[in-house]
N, C-alpha and C positions, 0 to 999 in steps of 0.2 A: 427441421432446424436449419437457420441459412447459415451458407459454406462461412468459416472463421475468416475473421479479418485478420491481417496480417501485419503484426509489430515491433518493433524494434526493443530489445530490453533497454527498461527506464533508468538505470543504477549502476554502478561501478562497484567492485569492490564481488566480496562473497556473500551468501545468502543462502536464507531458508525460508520456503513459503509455508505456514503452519494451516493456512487452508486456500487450496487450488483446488480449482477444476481440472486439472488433471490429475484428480484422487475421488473428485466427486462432484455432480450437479446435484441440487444448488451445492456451491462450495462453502457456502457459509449457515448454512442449514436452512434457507427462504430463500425463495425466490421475489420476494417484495423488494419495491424501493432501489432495482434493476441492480441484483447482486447476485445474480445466477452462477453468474460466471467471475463474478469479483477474483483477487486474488492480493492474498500479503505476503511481503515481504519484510522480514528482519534479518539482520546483519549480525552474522556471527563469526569469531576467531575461526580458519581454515583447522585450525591443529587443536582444537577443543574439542576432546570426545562430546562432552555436555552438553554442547550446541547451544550455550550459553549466551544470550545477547549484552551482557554484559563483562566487565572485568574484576568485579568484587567476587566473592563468595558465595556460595548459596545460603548461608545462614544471614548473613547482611542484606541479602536482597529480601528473607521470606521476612525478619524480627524489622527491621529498621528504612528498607529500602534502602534502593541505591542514584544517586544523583545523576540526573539525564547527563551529565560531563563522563560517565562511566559505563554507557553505552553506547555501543560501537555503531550501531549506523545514526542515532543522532547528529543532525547536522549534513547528513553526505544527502549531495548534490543529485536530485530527480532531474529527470533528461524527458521531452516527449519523445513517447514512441511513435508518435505519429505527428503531421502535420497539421494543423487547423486554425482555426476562430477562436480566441477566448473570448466565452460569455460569462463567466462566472467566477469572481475570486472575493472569496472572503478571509481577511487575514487581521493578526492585531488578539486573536483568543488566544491567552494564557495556559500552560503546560503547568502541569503540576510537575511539582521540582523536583521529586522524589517517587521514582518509582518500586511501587510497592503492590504484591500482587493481593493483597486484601483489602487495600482501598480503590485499585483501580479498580479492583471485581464489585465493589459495592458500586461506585461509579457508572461502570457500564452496566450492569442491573436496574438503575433507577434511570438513566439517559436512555435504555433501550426500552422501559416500562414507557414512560412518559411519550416517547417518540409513537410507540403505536398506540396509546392512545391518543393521540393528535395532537398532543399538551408544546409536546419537547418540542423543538428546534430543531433544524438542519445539521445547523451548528455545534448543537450538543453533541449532535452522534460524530459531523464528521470532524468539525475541529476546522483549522483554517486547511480551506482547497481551494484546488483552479479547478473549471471546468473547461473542456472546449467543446467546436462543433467540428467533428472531425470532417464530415460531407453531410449528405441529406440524410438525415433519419440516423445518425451514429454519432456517439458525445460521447466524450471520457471524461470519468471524474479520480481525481489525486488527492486522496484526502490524508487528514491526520498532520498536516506540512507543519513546519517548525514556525515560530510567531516571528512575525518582522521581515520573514526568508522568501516572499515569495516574489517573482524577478518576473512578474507578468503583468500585462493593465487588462481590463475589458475591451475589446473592439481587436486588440494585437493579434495580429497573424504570426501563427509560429512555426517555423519548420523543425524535422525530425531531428530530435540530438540537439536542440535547443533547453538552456536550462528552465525549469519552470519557479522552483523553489528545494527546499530541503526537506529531507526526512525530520519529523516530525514525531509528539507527544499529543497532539490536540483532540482536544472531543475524548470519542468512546475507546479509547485506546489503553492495551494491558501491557504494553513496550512501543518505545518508539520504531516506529514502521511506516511503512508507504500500503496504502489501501488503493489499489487500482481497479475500476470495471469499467467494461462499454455497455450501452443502453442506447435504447431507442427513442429516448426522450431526454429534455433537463428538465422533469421534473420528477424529481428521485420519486416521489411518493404514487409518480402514475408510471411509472418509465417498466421496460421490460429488459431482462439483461443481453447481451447480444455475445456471442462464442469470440473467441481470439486465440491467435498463438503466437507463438515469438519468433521469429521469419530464423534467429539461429542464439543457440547459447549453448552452455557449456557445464556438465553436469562431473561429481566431481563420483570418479571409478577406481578405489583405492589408493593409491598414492598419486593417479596422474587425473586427466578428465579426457570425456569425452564429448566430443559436438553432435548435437540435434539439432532438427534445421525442421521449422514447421511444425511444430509439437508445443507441450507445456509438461511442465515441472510436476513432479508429485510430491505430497507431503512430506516426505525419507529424503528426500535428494538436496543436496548442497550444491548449489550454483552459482555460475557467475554467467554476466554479458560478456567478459571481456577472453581474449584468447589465452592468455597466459597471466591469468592474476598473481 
């Protein structure tokens, strides 16, 4: 495996990854379409046992859904963790307006069906992203970004802790989140995933947190980038 690259957390605010690699390779159940190492992020209340990514109910969310203005990381501001080349942004794909976990699952069922048999789109799965060229042979891709939000062109050079766009609803998505992995290629469909860790952030240990530095997150863990959320 080559040694991890090293990154900056992309987000502000609290968090929970519901699949990281540092709970499991691949983290998202394939290694295809360079997502070995992928990782999500959703935004949840610090003081919510539930770890709810929203602020309605759970009966509102399962019978009716709840409107992207009701959950919490919709909208917040993705940062590069790293410096690079944009070569890839597609933005302008519609969010569906109400999140609801029986149509997003029917959604992502039929987007994920479609995709490996070579039907689907990019698009479908990841919703509007940036890609960049981080250096030779390493590209990050940000997918799922909110429609309109994305604050990048093609050919831009961007340094670290530069906005890229917003957390997002778009594509194969069951809450709004930020879908991050590195690969070895931009072409998701050939690309292999490449290892990373987040040079330091901040896990949260009963009532206070504590810092890691050179590690990643595991599924159970509430995080933040920042020192004192």
């Amino acid at each position: 495996m080559p040694e991890p690259i090293i990154v900056d957390f992309p987000l502000r605010g609290v968090w929970i990854t519901p699949n990281s690699p540092g709970s499991k390779v691949p983290s998202h159940g394939t290694a295809r379409f360079g997502e070995a190492y992928a990782i999500d992020f959703v935004m949840i209340d610090v003081n919510d046992k539930m770890k709810k990514f929203y602020d309605r109910s759970f009966g509102e969310y399962v019978l009716r859904g709840v409107p992207l203005s009701a959950c919490y990381g919709w909208g917040e501001r993705v940062y590069a963790p790293v410096g690079g080349e944009v070569i890839r942004v597609v933005d302008g794909i519609e969010e569906r307006d109400r999140v609801n976990v029986f149509r997003d699952f029917r959604y992502m069922r039929k987007a994920t069906r479609d995709f490996l048999a070579g039907s689907g789109s990019v698009e479908s799965m990841a919703g509007n992203y940036v890609m960049l060229k981080c250096s030779a042979g390493v590209y990050a891709l940000f997918a799922h970004l909110k429609r309109d939000s994305i604050a990048v062109r093609p050919g831009q050079i961007v340094s670290t802790g530069q906005a890229l766009g917003e957390v997002g609803h778009s594509g194969n998505s069951m809450a709004p989140h930020l879908h991050m992995q590195f690969m070895d290629s931009d072409d998701l469909r050939a690309s292999t995933g490449l290892p990373f860790v987040f040079g330091s952030y901040a896990a949260r240990r009963g009532s206070g947190w504590i810092t890691k530095t050179n590690s990643l997150p595991t599924v159970d863990e509430v995080i933040t980038g920042e020192t004192s959320p």
